[in-house]
Structures are given as structure tokens and as C-alpha cells.
N, C-alpha and C positions, 0 to 999 in steps of 0.2 A: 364892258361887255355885259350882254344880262345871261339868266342864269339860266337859259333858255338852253344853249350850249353845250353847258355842264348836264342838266335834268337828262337832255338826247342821248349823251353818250354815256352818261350812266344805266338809262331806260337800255341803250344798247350791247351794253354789256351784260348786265342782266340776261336778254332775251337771246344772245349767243355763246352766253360761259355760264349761266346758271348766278344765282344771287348770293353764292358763295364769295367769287372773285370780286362782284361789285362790292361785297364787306372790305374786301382787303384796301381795296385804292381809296378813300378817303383819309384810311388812317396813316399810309404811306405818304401822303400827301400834309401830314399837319393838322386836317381838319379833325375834328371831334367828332366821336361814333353820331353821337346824336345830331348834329348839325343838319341843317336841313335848307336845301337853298332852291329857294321857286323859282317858276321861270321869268318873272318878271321882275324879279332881284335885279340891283345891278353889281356884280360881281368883277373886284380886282381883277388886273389881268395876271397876278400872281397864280390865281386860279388853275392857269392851263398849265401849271405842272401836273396837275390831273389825266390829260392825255398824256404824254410821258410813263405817268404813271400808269396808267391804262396799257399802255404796251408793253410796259416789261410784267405787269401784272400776268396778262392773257397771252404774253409772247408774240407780239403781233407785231410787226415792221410798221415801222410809224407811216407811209405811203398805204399800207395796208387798211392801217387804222384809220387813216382822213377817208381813201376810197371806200370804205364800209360806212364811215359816219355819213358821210354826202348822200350817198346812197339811201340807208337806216333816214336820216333825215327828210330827205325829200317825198320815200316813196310809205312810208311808215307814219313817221314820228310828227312830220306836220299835218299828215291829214286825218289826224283827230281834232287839229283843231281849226282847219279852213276845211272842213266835209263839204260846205255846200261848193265848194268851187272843182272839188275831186270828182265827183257826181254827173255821166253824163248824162245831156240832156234826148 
């Protein structure tokens, strides 16, 4: 999987629990404070203990948390970086 994934719903959590909770869930998850993973990474799927970890971080029902990412995803998070296609004409 790339790390496309992981960036969005960290980006997501951030911008609905504040950059406090995003501190918590990497290091819950194993990863290193400092680790950093782009989006074009390509990232184990060991990875999506991350979501998991995102739920009980921010207490969020994991149906909650796919419906907010999908969401966060589609209407946010990608259209920074497909703008021309978001843009009506």
C-alpha cells in the first residue's frame, strides 16, 4: 500500500482532534517519534495497525473512522492534489 493512506488519516486526525492525539498514535503503533512516511512510500500493510490505533486513540468506532476518512479523503485531502480536476469549469 503507499503511504498515501497513512499521510490522509494522520492529516485527518490532526484537523479533527488537534496534533496532540496525532502525537500519540505512531508511537502506539511501534513507529518512531520521528519517522516520517510520504505519500509515495510504499508502506507494509502491517502499517494499518495505525487505523486501529486511530480509533481507540480519538475513541472513534472503526465504521466511524473509515466513514470520516472516505469522506476527509475524497472531499479534502485529494483535492490538493488533483485541483485542476476539482475546479468547475
Amino acid at each position: 500500500m503507499k503511504g498515501a493512506i497513512i499521510c490522509c488519516l494522520q492529516d485527518l486526525v490532526v484537523k479533527k482532534f488537534g496534533p496532540d492525539k496525532r502525537k500519540k498514535i505512531p508511537i502506539s503503533v511501534g513507529q518512531g517519534k520521528n519517522q516520517m512516511i510520504t505519500e509515495l512510500q510504499d508502506v507494509d500493510d502491517a502499517v494499518l495497525k495505525v487505523i486501529g490505533s486511530a480509533c481507540k486513540t480519538t475513541a472513534a468506532a472503526l465504521m466511524q473512522a473509515v466513514d470520516a476518512f472516505d469522506d476527509y479523503q475524497g472531499n479534502v485531502y485529494l483535492s490538493r492534489f488533483y485541483n485542476p480536476y476539482y475546479i468547475k469549469a
